[in-house]
N, C-alpha and C positions, 0 to 999 in steps of 0.2 A: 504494500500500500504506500501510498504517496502523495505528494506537493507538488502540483502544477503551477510554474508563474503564467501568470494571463497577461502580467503587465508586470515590468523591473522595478520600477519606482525610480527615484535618484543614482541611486548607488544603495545596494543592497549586498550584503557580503556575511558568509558563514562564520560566526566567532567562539572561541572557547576562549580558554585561561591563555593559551599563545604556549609558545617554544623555544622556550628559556633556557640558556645550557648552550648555545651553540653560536654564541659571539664568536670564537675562533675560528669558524670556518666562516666570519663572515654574512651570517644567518641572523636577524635580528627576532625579538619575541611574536611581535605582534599580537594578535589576542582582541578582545573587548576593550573598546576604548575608554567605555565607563562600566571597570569591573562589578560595583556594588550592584547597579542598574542589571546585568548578566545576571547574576547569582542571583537575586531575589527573585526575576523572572524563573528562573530555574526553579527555585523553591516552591511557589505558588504553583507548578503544574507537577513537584511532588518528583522532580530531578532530583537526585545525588550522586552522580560521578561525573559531574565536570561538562555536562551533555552541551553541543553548539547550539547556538544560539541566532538567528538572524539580525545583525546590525541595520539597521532602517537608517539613511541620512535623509532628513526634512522632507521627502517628499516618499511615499510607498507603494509598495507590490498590490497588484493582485492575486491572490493566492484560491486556488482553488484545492480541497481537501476532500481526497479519493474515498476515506474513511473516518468514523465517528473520531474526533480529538480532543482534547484538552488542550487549551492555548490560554498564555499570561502575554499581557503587555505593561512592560518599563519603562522608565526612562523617559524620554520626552514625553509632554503631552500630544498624542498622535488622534486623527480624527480616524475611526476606524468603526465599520460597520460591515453587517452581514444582512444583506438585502437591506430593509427598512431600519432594521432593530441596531443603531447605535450600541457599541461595544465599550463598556468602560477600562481607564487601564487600571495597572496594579491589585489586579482580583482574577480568579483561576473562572475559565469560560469554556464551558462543552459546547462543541460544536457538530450535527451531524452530517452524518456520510454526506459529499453532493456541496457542502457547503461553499459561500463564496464569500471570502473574505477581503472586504477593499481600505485598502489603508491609503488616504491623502495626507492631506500635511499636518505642522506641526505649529502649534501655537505658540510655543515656544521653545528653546533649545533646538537640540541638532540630531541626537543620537538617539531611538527606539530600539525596543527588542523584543523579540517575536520567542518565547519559547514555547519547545511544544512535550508534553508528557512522552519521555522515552527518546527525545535527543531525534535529532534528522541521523540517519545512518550513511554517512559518505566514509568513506577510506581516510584516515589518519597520514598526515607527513610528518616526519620525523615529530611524532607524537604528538601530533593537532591536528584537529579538524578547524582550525582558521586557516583563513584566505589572509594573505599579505600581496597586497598588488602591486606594493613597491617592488618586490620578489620574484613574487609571481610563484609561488607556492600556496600548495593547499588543495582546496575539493574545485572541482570544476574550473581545473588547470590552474586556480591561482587568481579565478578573476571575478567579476562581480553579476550577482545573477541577471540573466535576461530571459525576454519571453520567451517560453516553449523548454525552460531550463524543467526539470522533473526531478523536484530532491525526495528520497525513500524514506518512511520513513519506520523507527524502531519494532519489529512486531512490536517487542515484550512492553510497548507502551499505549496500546491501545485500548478504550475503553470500550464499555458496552455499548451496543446500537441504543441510539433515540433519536426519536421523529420531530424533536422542536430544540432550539437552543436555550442553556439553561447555563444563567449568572449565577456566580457564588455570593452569598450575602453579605460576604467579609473579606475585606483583603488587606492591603500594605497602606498606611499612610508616606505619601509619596515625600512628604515635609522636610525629613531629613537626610534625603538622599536625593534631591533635587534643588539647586539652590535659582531656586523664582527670583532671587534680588538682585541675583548676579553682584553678589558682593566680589571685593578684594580678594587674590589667590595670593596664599603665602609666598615667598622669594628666599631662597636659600642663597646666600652669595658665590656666585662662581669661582673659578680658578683663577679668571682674569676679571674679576671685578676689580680690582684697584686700578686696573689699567683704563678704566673712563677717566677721561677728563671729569673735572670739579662737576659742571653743568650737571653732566649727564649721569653723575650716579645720582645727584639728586633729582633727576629725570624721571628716571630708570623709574624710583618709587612715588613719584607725586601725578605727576599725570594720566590720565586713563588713556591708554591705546584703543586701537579697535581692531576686530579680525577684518583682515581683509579677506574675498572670496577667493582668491588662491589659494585659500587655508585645504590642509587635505589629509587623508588617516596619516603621515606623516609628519606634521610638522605646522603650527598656527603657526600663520603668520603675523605679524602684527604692525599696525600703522600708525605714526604719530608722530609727532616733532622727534627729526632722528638725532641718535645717539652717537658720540663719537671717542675713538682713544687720544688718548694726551699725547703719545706718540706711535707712530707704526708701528707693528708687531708681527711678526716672520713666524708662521707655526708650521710642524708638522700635525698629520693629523691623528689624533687621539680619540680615546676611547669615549662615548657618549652615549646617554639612554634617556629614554621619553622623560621629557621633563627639562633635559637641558636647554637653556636658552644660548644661543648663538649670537651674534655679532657679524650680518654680514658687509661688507662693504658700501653696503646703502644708508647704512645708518638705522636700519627698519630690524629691531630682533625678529630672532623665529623660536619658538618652543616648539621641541622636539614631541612627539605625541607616541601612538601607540605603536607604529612604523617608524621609529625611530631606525637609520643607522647605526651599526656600531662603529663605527671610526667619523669622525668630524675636523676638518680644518678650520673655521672658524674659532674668534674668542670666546671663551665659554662665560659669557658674566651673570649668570646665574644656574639656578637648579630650584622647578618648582617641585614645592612639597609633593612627598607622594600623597599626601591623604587628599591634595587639591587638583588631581590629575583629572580623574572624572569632572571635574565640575569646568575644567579650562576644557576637556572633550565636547563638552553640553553649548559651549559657544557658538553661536550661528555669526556667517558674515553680518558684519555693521554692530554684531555687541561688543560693550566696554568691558574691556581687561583692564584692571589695576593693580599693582602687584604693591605685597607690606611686607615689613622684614619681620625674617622668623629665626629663631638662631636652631640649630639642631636638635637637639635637647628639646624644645619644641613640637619639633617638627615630629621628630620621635614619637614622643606624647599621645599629639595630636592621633597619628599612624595607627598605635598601638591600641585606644580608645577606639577608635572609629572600628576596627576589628573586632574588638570584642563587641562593640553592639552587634554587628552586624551579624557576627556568629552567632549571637542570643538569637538575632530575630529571626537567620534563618531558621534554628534548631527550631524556633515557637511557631512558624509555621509549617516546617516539614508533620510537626507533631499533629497539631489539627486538622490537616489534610487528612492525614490516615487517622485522623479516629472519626472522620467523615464517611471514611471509603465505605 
């Protein structure tokens, strides 16, 4: 049984945890670009090994489903419906056999995710089921779905046949795992942060940039009164991972995303928090980034908190799922 696209959407792309492990050959992780948003999808259709996920960018698929499913949606707010009947997100939703699910755009943010009970069954690369299209590894060569694409999916996750669609009554408050205010993302100082001129470190943290549309699972890019160093600086290039901010010759930084490279020649003057990755992912072209300083220790904190919620909440919903079943 299986997922027919009727229609791609934006950019739509198969994600797990990514492929971590394999900087030395030059292979970067890739993965969900807002992990939390992954994982609680997953939880609410009652996943626990790590199963793929569909990445939605601002605009979505048509998705036709061969048999009865269970589907969550994450992360952005996505308009999504099945015929007439508006589909809410962050709440677990039976779908029967035949069904056709249309997902348009996003209200806000940038990143949706589609999961479905029992994981899409595509073939694993060096142990993921993510697409990396900077790469070009992954399910369906590495690239991003189109119509007529046919994902299969888990038997061992299918539910029983019914003849009408049926909403769970409880699901996820989306509040802290969606930041609506688009506040400030923490700023970890780079390696070559000292090397801005006076100006521009206090740049760096006082003015809001904006994404520009070039932005991409790769690398935000960012726009703004540009940044400059105090004097040239001659690098080879070094090792870098999502999150790192760049210094390109235009004066415009770039933060490194979920398609990060591992090796970068640019100045590195900063490093965003990991706990604020997801939320710099959730950026649509034209919104405000502003970055505030965080020391380590901090950051750390922050990291280590946000996981342990997070791990509560999945456990508290994995739990009530199955004393539903």
């Amino acid at each position: 049984m299986s997922v027919q696209a009727l229609r791609s959407g934006l950019l739509t792309t198969l994600q797990d945890a990514g492929r971590p492990g394999h900087a030395a050959l030059g292979i970067g992780r890739a993965g969900a670009a807002d992990g939390p948003a992954w994982r609680l999808a997953n939880a609410l259709v009652g996943n626990t090994g790590g199963e793929a996920a569909l990445e939605i960018t601002l605009q979505g698929p048509t998705l036709c489903f061969e048999r009865a499913a269970r589907i969550a949606l994450t992360g952005a707010p996505i308009d999504a419906s099945v015929g007439e009947r508006p589909l809410p997100p962050w709440t677990a939703v039976d779908l029967p056999a035949g069904s056709v699910l249309r997902l348009r755009g996003m209200r806000q943010g940038c990143r949706s995710y589609l999961a479905v009970r029992g994981g899409f069954a595509v073939p694993a690369v060096l142990g993921s089921r993510s697409v990396d299209l900077h790469a070009r590894l992954g399910p369906l060569g590495g690239r991003a779905l189109v119509a007529g694409d046919v994902l299969p999916l888990d038997e061992t996750g299918g539910i029983e046949a019914i003849d009408q669609l049926r909403i769970r009554r409880w699901g996820v408050d989306p509040q802290p795992w969606f930041d609506f205010a688009l506040g400030p993302l923490a700023l970890l100082p780079g390696s070559h942060a000292d090397r801005l001129d006076a100006a521009s470190r206090e740049r760096l943290h006082r003015q809001p940039f904006r994404l520009a549309a070039s932005s991409n699972r790769t690398g935000a890019r960012l726009e703004g009164e540009a940044l400059a160093l105090a004097a040239p600086l001659e690098l080879v290039s070094e090792a870098v991972l999502p999150g790192t901010v760049q210094l390109p010759p235009s004066g415009q930084p770039i933060a490194l995303l979920a398609e990060a490279p591992v090796t970068g020649g640019y100045p590195r003057i900063g490093q965003v928090a990991a706990v604020d990755l997801p939320t710099l992912a959730q950026r649509r072209p034209g919104d405000a980034v502003q970055f505030v300083s965080i020391t380590l220790d901090e950051a750390l904190e922050r990291q280590n908190a946000r996981e342990r919620d997070l791990q509560r909440l999945v456990q508290r919903v994995l739990d009530r799922g199955e004393s539903e079943r």
